[in-house]
N, C-alpha and C positions, 0 to 999 in steps of 0.2 A: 504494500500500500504506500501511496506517495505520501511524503511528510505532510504536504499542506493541509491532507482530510481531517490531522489530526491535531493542528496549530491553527489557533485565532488568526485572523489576516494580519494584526497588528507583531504576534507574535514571527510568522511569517518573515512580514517583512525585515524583523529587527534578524531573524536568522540569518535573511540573505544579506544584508549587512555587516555581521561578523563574519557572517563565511568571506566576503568579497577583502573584507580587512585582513582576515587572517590569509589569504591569498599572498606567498610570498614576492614574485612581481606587483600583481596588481593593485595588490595589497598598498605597496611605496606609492604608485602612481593616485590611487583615493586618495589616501592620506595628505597624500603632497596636495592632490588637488583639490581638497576639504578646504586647508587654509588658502591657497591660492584663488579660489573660489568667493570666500569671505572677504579675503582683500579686494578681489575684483569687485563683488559685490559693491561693497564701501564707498571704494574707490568711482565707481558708477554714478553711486548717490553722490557723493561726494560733487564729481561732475556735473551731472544734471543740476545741483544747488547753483554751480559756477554760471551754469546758461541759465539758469533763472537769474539770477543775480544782476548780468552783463545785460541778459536782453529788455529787464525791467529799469535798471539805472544807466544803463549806456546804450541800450537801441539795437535794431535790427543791422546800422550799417556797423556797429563796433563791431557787434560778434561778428560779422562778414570779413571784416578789416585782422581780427586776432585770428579765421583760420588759414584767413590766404595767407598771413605770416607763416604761420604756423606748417602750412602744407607744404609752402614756397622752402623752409628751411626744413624739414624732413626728406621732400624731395635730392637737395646737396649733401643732408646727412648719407643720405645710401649710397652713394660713391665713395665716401670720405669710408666708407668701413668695409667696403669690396665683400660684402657678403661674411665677412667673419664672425658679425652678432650671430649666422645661421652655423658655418662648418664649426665654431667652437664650442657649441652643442655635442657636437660630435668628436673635437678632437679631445675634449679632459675628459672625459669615459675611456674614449676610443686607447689611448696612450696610456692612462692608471694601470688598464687593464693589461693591456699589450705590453709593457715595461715598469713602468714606475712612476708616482706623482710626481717628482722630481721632473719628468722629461713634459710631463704636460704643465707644471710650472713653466718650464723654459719657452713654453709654446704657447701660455699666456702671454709672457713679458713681451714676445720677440712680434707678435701682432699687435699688443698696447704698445711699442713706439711704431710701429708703423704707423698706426691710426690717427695717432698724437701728428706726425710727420705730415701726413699727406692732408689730414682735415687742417693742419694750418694752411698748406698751399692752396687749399680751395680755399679756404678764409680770406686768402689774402685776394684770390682771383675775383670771387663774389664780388669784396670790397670793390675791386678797380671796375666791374661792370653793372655795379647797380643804379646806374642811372638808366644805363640799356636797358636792363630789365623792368624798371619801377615805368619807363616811361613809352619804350617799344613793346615788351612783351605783353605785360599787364594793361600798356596805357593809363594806369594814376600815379602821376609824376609826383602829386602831393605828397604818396605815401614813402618817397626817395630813403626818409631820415630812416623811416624801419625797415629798410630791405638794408640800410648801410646797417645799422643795426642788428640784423638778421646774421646779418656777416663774420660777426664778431662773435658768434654763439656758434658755429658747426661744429668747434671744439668740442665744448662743451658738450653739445646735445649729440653729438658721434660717441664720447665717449659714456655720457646716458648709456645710450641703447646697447654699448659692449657688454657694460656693468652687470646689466640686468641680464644680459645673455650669460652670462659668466657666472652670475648666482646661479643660475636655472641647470649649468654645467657641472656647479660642484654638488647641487642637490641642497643648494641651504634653501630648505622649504622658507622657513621662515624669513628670511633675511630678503628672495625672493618678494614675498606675500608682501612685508613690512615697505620696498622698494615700489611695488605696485601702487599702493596705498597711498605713498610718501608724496609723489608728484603730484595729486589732484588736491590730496589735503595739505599742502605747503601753499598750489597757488589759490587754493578758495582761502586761507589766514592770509596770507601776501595780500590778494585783496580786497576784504574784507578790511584791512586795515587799512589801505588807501582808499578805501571809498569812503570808509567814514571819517577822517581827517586828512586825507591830502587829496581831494575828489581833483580828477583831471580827465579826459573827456576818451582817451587811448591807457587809461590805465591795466583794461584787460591786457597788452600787450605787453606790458612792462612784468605786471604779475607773472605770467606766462614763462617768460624769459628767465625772470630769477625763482620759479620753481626748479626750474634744471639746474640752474647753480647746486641748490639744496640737496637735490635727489644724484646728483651727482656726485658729490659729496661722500654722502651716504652710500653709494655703491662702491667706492673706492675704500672705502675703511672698512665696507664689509667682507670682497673679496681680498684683500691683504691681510688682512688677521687668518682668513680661513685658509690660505693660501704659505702663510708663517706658521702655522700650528700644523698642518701635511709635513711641510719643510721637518719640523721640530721630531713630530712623530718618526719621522723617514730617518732621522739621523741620530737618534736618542736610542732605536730600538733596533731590533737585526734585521729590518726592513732593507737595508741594504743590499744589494746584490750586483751581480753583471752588467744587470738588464739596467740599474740606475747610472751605471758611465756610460751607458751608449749616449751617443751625439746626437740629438735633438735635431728634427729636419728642418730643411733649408728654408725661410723664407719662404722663395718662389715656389717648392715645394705646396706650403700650405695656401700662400693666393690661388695655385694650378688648381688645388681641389675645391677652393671656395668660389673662385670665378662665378661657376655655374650656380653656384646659388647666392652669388650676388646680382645674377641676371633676373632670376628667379622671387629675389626679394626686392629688387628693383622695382622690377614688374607689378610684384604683390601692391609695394607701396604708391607707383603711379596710378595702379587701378583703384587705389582709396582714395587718393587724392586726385584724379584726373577731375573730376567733378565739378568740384571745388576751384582747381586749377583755370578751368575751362570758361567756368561761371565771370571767374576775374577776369577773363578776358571779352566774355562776352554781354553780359550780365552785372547791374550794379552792387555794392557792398548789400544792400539790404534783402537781395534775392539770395546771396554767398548766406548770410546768415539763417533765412528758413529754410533752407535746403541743409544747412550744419546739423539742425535742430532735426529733421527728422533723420538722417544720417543716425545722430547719436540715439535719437530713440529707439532706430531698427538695429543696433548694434546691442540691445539688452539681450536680444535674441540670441547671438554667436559668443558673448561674453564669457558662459558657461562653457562653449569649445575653447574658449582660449585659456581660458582655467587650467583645464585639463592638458592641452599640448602643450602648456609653462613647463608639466613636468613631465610629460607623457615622450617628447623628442630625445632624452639620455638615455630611458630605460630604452627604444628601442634599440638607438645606436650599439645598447649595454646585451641586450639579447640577441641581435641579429650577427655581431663579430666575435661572438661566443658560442655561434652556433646553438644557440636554441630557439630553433625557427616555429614548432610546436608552442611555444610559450609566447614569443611576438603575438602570434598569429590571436590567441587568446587574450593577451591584454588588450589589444585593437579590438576584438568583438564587446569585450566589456565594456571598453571606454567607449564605443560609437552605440552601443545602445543607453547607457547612462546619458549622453549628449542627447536622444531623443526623446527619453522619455522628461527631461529636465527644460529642455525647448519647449514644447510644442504650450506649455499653460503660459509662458511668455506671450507667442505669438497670438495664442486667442485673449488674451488682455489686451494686446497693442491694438489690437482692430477692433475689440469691442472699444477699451476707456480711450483710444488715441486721441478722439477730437475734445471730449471732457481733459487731458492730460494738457494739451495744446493751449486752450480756451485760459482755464481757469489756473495754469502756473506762468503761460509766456504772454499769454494775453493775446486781442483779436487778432490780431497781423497773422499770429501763427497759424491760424487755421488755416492757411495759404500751404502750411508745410503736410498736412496730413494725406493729398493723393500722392505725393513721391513716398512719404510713409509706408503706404502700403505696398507699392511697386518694389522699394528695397528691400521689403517684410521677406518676399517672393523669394530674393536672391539669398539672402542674410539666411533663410530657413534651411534651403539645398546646402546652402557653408554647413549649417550646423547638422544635417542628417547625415552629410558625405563624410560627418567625422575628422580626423585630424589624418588623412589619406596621402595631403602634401609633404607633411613631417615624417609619414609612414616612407613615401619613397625615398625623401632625400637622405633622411640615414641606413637605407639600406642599399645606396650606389646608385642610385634611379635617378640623380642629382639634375644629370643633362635633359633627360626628358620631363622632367619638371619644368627646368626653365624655357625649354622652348613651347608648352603648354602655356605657362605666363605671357611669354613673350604674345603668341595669339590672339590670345582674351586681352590681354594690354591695347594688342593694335582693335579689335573689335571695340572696346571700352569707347577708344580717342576718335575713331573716325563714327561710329555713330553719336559721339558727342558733338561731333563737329556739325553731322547732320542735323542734329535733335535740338541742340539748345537752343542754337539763334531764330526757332518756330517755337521750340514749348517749353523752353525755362527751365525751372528744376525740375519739371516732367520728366522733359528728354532725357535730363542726366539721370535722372533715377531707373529710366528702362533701358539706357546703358551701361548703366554700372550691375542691373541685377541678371540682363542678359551675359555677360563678359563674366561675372561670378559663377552663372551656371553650367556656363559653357566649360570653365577650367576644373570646377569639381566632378562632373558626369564623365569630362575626358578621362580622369584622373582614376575615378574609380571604376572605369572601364578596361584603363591597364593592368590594372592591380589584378581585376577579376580573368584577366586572359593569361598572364605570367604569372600570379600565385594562386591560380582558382580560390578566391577570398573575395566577398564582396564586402563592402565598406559599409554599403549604407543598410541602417536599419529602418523594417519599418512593417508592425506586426499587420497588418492587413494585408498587404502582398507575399512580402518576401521577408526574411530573417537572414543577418550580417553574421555569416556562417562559414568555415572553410571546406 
């Protein structure tokens, strides 16, 4: 007889709860993504308070004006790190494992000054071309002082997004979660305090900026103490061995393997921000900002997959170069039906409270943002049923056919944006950006299902995410 005949559903379900924790893989990846989860959660709220805040005391055209910075300096951010925030996921597992923490220390350090290196050299390029850009590309010349501005931050905000990739590497659940958390609730206190004693009319952007100081900060003290305490353990104890004097790879080496998923995470990030990007060129500050506003709303939806892939991308790297291809295959059917069954009350809240949610916290304008709402709901939903299927291939060598997947849906995203916006506004970008998303995860999980007979997605009516 099956257990459930003879357990309360509530009993039930707490069984499959321990059982799934006591699960020695997937077990790490819940757990990890329990508090990555809560952080994100927070950090959401957290968020949403910042666009209620901006859009009630600074307007439709500020928030418009704080994401085109925002987007416009994420986009230079991704070159400045040539894809390492993605292969160093995979190199401090890949290396511990294969040699010694010692050799993936050395392979932290030797990417943190490249990064350092090269995001100055854009720094300094931005600076000499941001009149081009504030006044040919975008066309608002006004906005000159914060694209010079912008410029002075890819440091920084490059080395942000290493940080964070780098806790996610060593598995500091927490110090990851606390890092999540950290940037949304640094810049709602940032400004929160400027607007109620130094009110100035672009204070979102200022805010903004010196949250990544903070959270940058903080990622730097958290991976160098974890990263000295490895060191400490490696040299105190008979951890020692052969494998720790081997010679750490080259440089070029580790760019050769990250390229393709700096094409790959390029791509990712131009398709989140082509919109946006597109908007500024076509479309005024105050269209930028209701089109931001349902962005972030249909992003409650996928939030939950990004939880999960914060920790879900080591362990794979960690079971697939260990050869236990049985045990991969099992934590991906857990974590893609966990991502579905956690979705899907998201999305029927978005569509039923969306336009109550719009109304009554951003106020009338926003009602303007709820039919791209729903168009992005479309795409945002496929991201989160298809599971974490792009993190699945790129740590298991699939890296190139990923990025030329992105690459696609990238070009699909910009030329029907180009089509779409200058007739239907944040329409068009919204049935561009949720077409271009579906397109790269059904690709994705079409591979998967032909070279590892695994399908990805789950979804109990049809079919079951099964090997």
């Amino acid at each position: 007889m099956r257990l459930k005949k003879y357990l309360p559903n509530t009993s039930i379900l707490k069984y499959k709860i321990q059982k799934n924790l006591n699960d020695v893989h997937f077990g790490e990846v819940l757990k990890g993504s329990i508090f990555t989860f809560l952080a994100r959660g927070l950090g959401v709220f957290f968020a949403l308070i910042l666009q209620v805040i901006i859009a009630r005391f600074y307007g439709a055209d500020v928030l418009g004006v704080t994401e085109l910075i925002n987007s416009f300096l994420t986009t230079v951010v991704i070159f400045a790190l040539m894809g390492t925030q993605v292969s160093i996921l995979r190199f401090i597992p890949e290396y511990s494992n294969k040699y010694s923490p010692l050799i993936a220390f050395k392979v932290y350090r030797k990417i943190l000054c490249f990064i350092i290196l090269f995001a100055v050299v854009l720094s300094f390029i931005t600076y000499l071309k941001a009149d081009f850009i504030a006044g040919k590309i975008f066309k608002k010349p006004q906005f000159l002082s914060f694209f010079i501005l912008a410029a002075f931050f890819v440091p920084i905000r490059s080395l942000y997004e290493y940080y964070m990739a780098v806790s996610r590497g060593l598995k500091l659940i927490k110090g990851f979660a606390f890092l999540q958390l950290s940037l949304s609730l640094s810049n709602l206190i940032i400004l929160s305090i400027l607007t109620l004693f130094f009110y100035q009319k672009f204070n979102p952007v200022y805010s903004l900026l010196a949250a990544f100081i903070t959270t940058t900060l903080i990622g730097f003290i958290l991976s160098e103490l974890e990263f000295k305490k490895i060191k400490n353990l490696v040299i105190n104890t008979n951890f020692i061995d052969s494998k720790s004097t081997i010679q750490s790879p080259k440089l070029l080496h580790l760019l050769f393997i990250s390229f393709p998923m700096f094409l790959t995470k390029s791509m990712n990030y131009i398709n989140n921000q082509v919109g946006v990007l597109l908007l500024g060129i076509f479309c005024s500050e105050s269209e930028i900002g209701y089109y931001t506003i349902a962005v972030k709303l249909a992003m409650l939806i996928s939030f939950i997959l990004t939880a999960i892939n914060s920790m879900i991308a080591p362990k794979f790297s960690e079971l697939y170069y260990s050869g236990k291809l049985n045990e991969l295959f099992q934590v991906a059917r857990k974590s893609t039906k966990m991502i579905f069954w956690s979705t899907a009350p998201i999305l029927i809240s978005l569509i039923v409270f969306g336009k109550f949610v719009l109304l009554n916290f951003f106020g009338l304008n926003f009602i303007k943002s709820y039919t791209p709402l729903l168009i992005i709901i479309v795409g945002q939903f496929i991201n989160a049923i298809c599971g974490p299927v792009g993190y699945f291939l790129n740590m298991t060598g699939n890296e190139r056919f990923v990025s030329f997947v992105i690459l696609i849906s990238c070009i699909i995203n910009i030329v029907l944006g180009y089509a779409l916006i200058p007739k239907y506004g944040i329409n068009g970008s919204a049935v561009a950006s949720a077409i271009s998303i579906i397109f790269w995860n059904l690709t994705m999980v079409s591979f998967v299902k032909i070279k590892y007979k695994f399908l990805f997605i789950y979804n109990p009516l049809f079919f079951r995410c099964k090997k």
